[in-house]
Structure formats: structure tokens, C-alpha cells
C-alpha positions as CSV (number, residue, x, y, z in Angstrom):
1,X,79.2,-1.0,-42.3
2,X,80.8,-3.9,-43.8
3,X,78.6,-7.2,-43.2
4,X,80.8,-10.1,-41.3
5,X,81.6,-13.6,-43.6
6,X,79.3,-16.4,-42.1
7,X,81.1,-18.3,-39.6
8,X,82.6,-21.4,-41.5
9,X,85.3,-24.2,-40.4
10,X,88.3,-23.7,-42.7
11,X,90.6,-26.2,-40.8
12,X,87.7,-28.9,-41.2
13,X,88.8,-30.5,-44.4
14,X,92.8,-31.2,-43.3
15,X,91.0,-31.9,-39.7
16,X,89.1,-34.3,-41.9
17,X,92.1,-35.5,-44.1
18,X,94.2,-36.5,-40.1
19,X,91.3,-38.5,-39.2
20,X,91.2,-40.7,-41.7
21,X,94.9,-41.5,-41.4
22,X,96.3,-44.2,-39.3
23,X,95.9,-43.8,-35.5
24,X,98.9,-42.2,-33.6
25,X,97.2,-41.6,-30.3
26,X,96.7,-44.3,-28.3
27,X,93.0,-45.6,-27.6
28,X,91.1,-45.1,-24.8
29,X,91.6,-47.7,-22.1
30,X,88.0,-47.8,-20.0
31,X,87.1,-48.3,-17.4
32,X,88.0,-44.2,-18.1
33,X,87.3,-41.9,-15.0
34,X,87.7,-37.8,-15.0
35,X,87.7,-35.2,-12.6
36,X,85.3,-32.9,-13.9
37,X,83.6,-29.5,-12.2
38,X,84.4,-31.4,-8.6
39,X,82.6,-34.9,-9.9
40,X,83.9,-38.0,-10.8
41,X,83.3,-39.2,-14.0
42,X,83.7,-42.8,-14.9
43,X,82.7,-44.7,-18.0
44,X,83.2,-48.4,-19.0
45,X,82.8,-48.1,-22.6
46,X,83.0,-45.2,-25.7
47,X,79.3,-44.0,-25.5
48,X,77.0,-44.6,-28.3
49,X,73.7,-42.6,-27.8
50,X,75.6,-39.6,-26.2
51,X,73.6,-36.2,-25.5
52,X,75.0,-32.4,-26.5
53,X,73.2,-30.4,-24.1
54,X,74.4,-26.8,-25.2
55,X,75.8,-25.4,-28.4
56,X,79.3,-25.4,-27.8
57,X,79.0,-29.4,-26.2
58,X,76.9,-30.7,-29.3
59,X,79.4,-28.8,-31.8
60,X,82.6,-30.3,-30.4
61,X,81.5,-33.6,-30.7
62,X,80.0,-33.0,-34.5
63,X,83.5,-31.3,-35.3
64,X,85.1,-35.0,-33.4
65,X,83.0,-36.8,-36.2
66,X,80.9,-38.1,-33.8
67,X,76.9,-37.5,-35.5
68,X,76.4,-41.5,-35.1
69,X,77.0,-41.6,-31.6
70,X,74.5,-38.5,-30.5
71,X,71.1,-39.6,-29.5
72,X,70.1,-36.0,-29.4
73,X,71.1,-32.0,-28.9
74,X,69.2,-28.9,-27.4
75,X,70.0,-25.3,-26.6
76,X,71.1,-23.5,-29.3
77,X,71.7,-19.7,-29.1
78,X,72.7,-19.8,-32.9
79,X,72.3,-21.9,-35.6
80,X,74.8,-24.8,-36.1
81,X,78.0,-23.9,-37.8
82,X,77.7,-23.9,-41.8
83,X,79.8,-26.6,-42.3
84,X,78.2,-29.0,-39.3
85,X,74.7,-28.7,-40.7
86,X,74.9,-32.1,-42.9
87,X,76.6,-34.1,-39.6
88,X,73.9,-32.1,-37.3
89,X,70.9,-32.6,-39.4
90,X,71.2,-36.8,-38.7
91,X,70.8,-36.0,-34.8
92,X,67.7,-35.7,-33.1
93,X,66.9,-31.7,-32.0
94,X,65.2,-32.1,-28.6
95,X,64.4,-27.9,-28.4
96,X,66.8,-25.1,-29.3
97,X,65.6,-24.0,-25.9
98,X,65.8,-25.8,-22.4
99,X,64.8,-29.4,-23.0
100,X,62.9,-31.2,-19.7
101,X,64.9,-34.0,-18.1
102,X,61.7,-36.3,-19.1
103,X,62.4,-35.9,-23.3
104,X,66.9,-36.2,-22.6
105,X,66.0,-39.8,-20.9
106,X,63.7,-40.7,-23.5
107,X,66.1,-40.9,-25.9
108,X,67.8,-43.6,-23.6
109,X,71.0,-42.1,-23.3
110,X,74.6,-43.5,-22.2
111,X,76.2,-39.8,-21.8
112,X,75.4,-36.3,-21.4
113,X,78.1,-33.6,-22.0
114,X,76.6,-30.2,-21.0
115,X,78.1,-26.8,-21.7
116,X,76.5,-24.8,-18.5
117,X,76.1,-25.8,-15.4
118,X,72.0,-24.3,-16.0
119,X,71.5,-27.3,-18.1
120,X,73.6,-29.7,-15.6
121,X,74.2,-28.3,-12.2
122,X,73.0,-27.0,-8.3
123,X,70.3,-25.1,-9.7
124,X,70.1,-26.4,-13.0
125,X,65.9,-26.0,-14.9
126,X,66.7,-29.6,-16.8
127,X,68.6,-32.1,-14.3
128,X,71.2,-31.6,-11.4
129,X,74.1,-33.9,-12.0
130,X,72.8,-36.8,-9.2
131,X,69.4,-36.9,-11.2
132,X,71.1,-38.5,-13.7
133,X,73.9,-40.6,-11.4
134,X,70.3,-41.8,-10.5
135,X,69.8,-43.1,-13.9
136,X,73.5,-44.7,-14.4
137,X,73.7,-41.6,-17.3
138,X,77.3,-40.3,-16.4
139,X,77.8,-36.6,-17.4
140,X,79.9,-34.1,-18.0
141,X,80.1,-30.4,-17.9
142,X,82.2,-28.0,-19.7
143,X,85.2,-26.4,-17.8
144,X,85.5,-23.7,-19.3
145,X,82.0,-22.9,-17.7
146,X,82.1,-24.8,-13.5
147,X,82.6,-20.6,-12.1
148,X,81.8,-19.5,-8.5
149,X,78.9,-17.5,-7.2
150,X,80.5,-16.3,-4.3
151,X,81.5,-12.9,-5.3
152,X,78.4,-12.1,-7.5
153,X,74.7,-13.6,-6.6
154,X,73.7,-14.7,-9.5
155,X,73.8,-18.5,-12.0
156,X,76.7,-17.3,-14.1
157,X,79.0,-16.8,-11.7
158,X,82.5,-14.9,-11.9
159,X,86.1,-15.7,-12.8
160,X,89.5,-14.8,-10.9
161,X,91.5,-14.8,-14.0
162,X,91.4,-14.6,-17.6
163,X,89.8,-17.3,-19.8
164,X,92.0,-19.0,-22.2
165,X,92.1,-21.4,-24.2
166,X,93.7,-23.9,-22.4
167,X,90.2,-24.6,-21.1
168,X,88.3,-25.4,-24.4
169,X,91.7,-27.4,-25.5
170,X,91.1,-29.6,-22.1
171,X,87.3,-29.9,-23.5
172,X,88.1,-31.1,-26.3
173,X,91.0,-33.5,-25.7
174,X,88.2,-35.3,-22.2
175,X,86.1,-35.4,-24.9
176,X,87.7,-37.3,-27.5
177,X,89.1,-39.5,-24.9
178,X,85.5,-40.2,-23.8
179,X,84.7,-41.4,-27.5
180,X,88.0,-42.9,-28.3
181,X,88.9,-40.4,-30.6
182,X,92.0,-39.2,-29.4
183,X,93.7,-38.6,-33.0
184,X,90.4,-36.8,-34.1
185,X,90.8,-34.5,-30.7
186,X,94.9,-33.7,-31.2
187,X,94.1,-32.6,-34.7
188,X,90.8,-30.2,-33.9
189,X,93.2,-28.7,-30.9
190,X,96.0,-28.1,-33.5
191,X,94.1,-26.2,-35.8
192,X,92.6,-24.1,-33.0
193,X,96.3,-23.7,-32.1
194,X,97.2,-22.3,-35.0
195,X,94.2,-19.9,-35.7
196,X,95.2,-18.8,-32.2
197,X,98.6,-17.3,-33.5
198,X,97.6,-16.0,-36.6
199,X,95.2,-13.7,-34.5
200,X,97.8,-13.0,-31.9
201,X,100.2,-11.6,-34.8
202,X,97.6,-8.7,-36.0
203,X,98.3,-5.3,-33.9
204,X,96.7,-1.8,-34.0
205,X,97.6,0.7,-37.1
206,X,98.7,2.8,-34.3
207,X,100.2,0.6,-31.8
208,X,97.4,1.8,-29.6
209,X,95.5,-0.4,-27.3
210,X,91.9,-1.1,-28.4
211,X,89.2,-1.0,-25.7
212,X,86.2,-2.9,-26.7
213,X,82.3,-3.2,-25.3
214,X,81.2,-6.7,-26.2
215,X,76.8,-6.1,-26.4
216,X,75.3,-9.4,-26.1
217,X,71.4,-8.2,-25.5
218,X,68.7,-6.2,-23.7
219,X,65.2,-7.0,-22.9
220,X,64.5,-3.3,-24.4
221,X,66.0,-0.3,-25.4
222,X,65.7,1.3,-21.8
223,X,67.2,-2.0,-20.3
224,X,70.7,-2.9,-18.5
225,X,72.7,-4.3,-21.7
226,X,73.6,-8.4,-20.9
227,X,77.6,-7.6,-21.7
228,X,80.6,-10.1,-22.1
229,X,82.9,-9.5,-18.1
230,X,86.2,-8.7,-18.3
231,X,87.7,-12.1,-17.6
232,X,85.3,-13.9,-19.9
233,X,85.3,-14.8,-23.4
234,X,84.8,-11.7,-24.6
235,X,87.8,-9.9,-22.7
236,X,89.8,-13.2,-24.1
237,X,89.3,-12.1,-27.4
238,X,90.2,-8.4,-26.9
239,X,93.2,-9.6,-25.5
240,X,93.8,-12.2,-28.0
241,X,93.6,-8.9,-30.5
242,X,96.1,-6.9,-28.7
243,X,93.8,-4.8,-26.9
244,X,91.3,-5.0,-23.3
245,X,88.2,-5.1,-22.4
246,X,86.2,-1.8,-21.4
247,X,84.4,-3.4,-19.2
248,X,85.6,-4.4,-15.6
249,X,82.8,-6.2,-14.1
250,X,83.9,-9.3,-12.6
251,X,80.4,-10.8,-13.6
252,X,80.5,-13.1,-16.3
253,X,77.6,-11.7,-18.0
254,X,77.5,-7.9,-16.3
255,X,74.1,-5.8,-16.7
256,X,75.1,-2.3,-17.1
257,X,73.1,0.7,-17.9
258,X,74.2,2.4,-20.6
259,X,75.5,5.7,-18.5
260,X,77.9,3.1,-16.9
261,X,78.8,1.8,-20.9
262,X,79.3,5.5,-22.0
263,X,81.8,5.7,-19.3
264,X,83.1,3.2,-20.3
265,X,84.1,4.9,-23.7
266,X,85.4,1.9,-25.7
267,X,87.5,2.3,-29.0
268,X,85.2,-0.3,-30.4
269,X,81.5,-1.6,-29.7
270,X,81.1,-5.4,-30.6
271,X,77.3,-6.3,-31.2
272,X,76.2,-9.7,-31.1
273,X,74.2,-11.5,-33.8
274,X,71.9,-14.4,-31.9
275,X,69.6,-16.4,-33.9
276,X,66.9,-17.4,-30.9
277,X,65.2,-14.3,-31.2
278,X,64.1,-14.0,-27.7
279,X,64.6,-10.1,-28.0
280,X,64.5,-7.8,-30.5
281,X,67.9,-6.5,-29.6
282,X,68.8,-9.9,-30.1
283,X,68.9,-8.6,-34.1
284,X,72.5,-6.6,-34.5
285,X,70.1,-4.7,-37.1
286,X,68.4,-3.2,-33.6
287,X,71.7,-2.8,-31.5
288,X,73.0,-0.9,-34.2
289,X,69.5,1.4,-34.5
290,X,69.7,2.1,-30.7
291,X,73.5,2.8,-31.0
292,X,73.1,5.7,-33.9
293,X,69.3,6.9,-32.8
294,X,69.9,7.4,-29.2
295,X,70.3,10.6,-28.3
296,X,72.6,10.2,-25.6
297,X,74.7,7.0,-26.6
298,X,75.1,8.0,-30.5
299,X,77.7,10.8,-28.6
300,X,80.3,8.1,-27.7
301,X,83.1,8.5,-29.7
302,X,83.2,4.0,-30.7
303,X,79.5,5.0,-32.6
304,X,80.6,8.8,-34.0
305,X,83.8,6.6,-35.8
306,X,81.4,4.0,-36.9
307,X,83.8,1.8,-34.9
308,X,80.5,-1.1,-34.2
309,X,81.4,-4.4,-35.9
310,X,79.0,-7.6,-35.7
311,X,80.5,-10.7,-33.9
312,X,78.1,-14.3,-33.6
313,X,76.6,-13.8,-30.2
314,X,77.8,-17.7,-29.1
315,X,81.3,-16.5,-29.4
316,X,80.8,-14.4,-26.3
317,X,80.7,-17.6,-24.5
318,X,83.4,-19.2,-23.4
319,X,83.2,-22.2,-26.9
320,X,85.0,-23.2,-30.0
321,X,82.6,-19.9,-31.8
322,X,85.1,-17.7,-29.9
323,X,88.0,-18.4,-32.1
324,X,85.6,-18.0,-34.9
325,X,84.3,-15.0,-33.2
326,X,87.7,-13.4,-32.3
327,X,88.3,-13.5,-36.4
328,X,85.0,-12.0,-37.5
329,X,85.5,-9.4,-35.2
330,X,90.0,-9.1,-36.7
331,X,88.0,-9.0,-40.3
332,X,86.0,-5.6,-39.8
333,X,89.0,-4.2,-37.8
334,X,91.4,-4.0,-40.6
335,X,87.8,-3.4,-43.0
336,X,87.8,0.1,-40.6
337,X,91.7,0.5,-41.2
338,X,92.2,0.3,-37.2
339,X,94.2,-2.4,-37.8
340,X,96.6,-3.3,-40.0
């Protein structure tokens, strides 16, 4: 199996080279106020001693230049992109797991921006969003991520339609007007923009449709397998590729046993690489054991072809890793020959 490139940030330097030109966008005029998730959110000034809580909310704002202005960052399924470590290594890591709500306000902060509603929301383990209106912290949640629970029970919630990346370009642009950043936030979305196409252009050597089953984790080999639903990230970036996702769940994150996956019978199995650790199938080196040892799942046809390629397991959430993600995944393709 071919090994995936480490995920890297090749529009960073001409990102870079834009934000050091002149301003063309023009600056924020406060007092600034959103709609976000259902809230309002209003702030009086560009904050200063701002709070990533989540991956994907801590990386935007280190890819917006914005290292001096973040008091702090926690929850990190995977280590910070290569490229962000120097800009990420000057803020303060609260825990790569939930932080409390005691250690965010000790770092006195002026903003949170949270990527799930589990670290900012209803039925959040950290804060709920009024805990911290308590506190005159205003906050922010990611939109790509504010689903409803109505049609499945449980904190991830479901999706009507397909993500896109409309969503994450919203993100980024609230953000950057939130900082004053505007120029740095036009550029980031452009590059995006264009990595977009280029990945749109690739198609199957066959013209066929690829199915794909995207494997985030499992407590254990005998487990449901956490898998990426069919309108979330993960069946973006299938579609984004020219092909669909095997699964139908409406879930966000579906458990399916793995008679349900072999019924499934994707093309292609996409295993996730996650650097917490909680698991041991959190290792792709163990999905990829399981997928060859079993007796019964080493029949599907994706595993017979040796059609398993590793993706970073953050992509699989709805974040500025799944463009990355969607062209890990287009690099072992055309390494297999199934695309051209």
C-alpha cells in the first residue's frame, strides 16, 4: 500500500505573499454582530486573547495569521498541520481533550470560536453558549457543524442535504471579519477555491462511479465502526471525486456493524489516521489488520483489490482537513490506477 504525503498547506506561502500586500477589503466596522447557530453575536472590538476550541476553529485562525491574538486552543483529534506548528507552538494548549470551562476563563478570554456544538452548545461537557454570555465572552460556533437531533437521538445530529463548501468559506470569511482580517480571509477562501476544482477535474479510469466507506474508528474489533454519513464530510468528498458514498445513514457519524458495511460493498474503503489514540483502531495500521485478517470482511471485494487508502481522520469532519483530506485520498487513487 502506498503510504499517504503528510498533510501540508501548499497555498500558504502566496496566502502569505496577499497578506502582506496592501488592504483591498475593507476593515471591520464594530460594533460587528452575526447570526450564528440561532445566536446573536456582537463584538465591539477585533479580539485579542481569542480561544480555538476545536481543531478545525484553532486552525483557521492560525492559517488567518492570527497566533498573537489566541489566548489558548484544546481538542485536537490530530496533530496541528505541518506547516502551522511554529504559529501554533506560541499558543497556550489547554488539553488536546475536553478542556473544563474553569481553565478557558482562566485565560481571561475576549472570544471563543468553537467547532462543535459538544464544546459550545445545549448539552455541551465544557460550557453552554449563556455560560459564557454570563461572562461578557461572546462565542461562536462553526456552521458547518449547528445540525438537528430530531431525526436521530443522538449529539451529532443529521443533515438534510449535502455539505459543501460553502459552509467552511462562510467560516472563514465571519471569521476574518471578527479579527479584521478580511484580505487575509478572501485569500485563504481562494486558495480553497481553487484546490476545489482541481479535485473536481480528476474522474474514474473507467468512467465508473466510485462508492466509498469512510472508517473513522471502533472501540474494538467486534464493535459498530464510527463511519463518515452520507451527507457529511465524508460523502462531500466522494462526491467531490466523482463518486458517492456507500453509506446511507442520515447520521452524521452512523455506527454500523460490519454485516451492514459488507452490504454496503464499496469500490473503495477509506481508513482514518487519528493521532489521540483513544482506540487502537484509531491506528490505520489496526483498521487495515482487521480489514485483511477477518474472516468474513477480508471477502469484500474494496479489501480483495487492495482498494483501502489512508485519509487524516479530521478530514472526516466537516473542516479545512477535508480539502486536504479529499487530496490524500485523489493521491492513492490514481497510486491504484482507479483513476486517472
Amino acid at each position: 500500500m502506498k503510504v499517504f504525503k503528510s498533510l501540508t498547506v501548499p497555498g500558504l506561502a502566496a496566502m502569505i505573499g496577499l497578506i502582506a500586500t496592501p488592504a483591498f477589503s475593507a476593515p471591520t466596522q464594530y460594533p460587528l454582530t452575526l447570526d450564528n447557530c440561532g445566536a446573536k453575536v456582537t463584538l465591539t472590538k477585533a479580539p485579542v486573547r481569542a480561544i480555538g476550541l476545536g481543531q478545525n476553529s484553532a486552525e483557521i485562525m492560525l492559517l488567518l495569521g492570527l497566533e498573537d491574538k489566541m489566548a489558548g486552543t484544546a481538542f485536537w483529534p490530530s496533530k496541528v498541520l505541518p506547516d502551522l506548528a511554529e504559529a501554533n507552538a506560541k499558543v497556550k494548549l489547554l488539553s488536546v481533550e475536553f478542556p473544563t470551562f474553569e481553565s478557558i476563563l482562566a485565560q481571561n478570554p475576549d472570544f471563543v470560536a468553537a467547532a462543535l456544538p459538544s464544546l459550545v452548545g445545549p448539552t455541551s461537557k465544557v460550557a453552554k453558549r449563556e455560560d459564557f454570555d454570563k461572562v461578557g465572552v461572546p462565542s461562536y460556533i462553526s456552521p458547518s457543524t449547528c445540525l438537528s437531533t430530531e431525526k436521530v437521538k443522538d449529539q451529532y445530529g443529521s443533515r438534510d442535504r449535502l455539505w459543501n463548501m460553502d459552509l467552511l468559506y462562510q467560516e472563514i470569511d465571519e471569521l476574518s471579519q471578527i479579527f479584521d482580517v478580511a484580505d487575509r480571509g478572501q485569500a485563504l477562501i481562494a486558495d480553497f477555491k481553487k484546490r476545489e476544482a482541481a479535485l473536481r477535474a480528476n474522474a474514474s479510469r473507467d468512467g465508473k462511479q466510485l462508492s466509498y466507506v469512510f472508517w473513522f474508528s471502533s472501540q474494538s474489533p467486534s464493535a459498530d465502526a464510527y463511519l463518515g454519513g452520507k451527507n457529511a464530510a465524508s460523502g462531500f468528498i466522494a462526491d467531490l471525486l466523482g463518486g458517492r458514498n456507500a453509506i446511507s445513514a442520515d447520521a452524521e457519524w452512523p455506527t454500523l456493524g460490519w454485516e451492514s458495511i459488507i452490504a454496503a460493498n464499496p469500490d473503495v474503503i477509506v481508513v482514518a489516521t487519528l493521532d489521540r489514540n483513544r482506540w487502537e483502531l484509531d491506528k490505520p495500521e489496526a483498521k487495515i489488520k482487521f480489514l485483511n485478517s477477518d474472516p468474513a470482511v477480508s471477502q469484500m471485494p474494496a479489501v480483495k483489490n487492495k482498494a483501502i487508502v489512508i485519509m487524516d481522520g479530521q478530514a472526516m469532519n466537516p473542516t479545512i482537513r477535508t480539502i486536504y483530506g479529499a487530496e490524500q485520498v485523489a493521491e492513492q487513487l490514481k497510486a491504484l490506477g482507479l483513476t486517472k
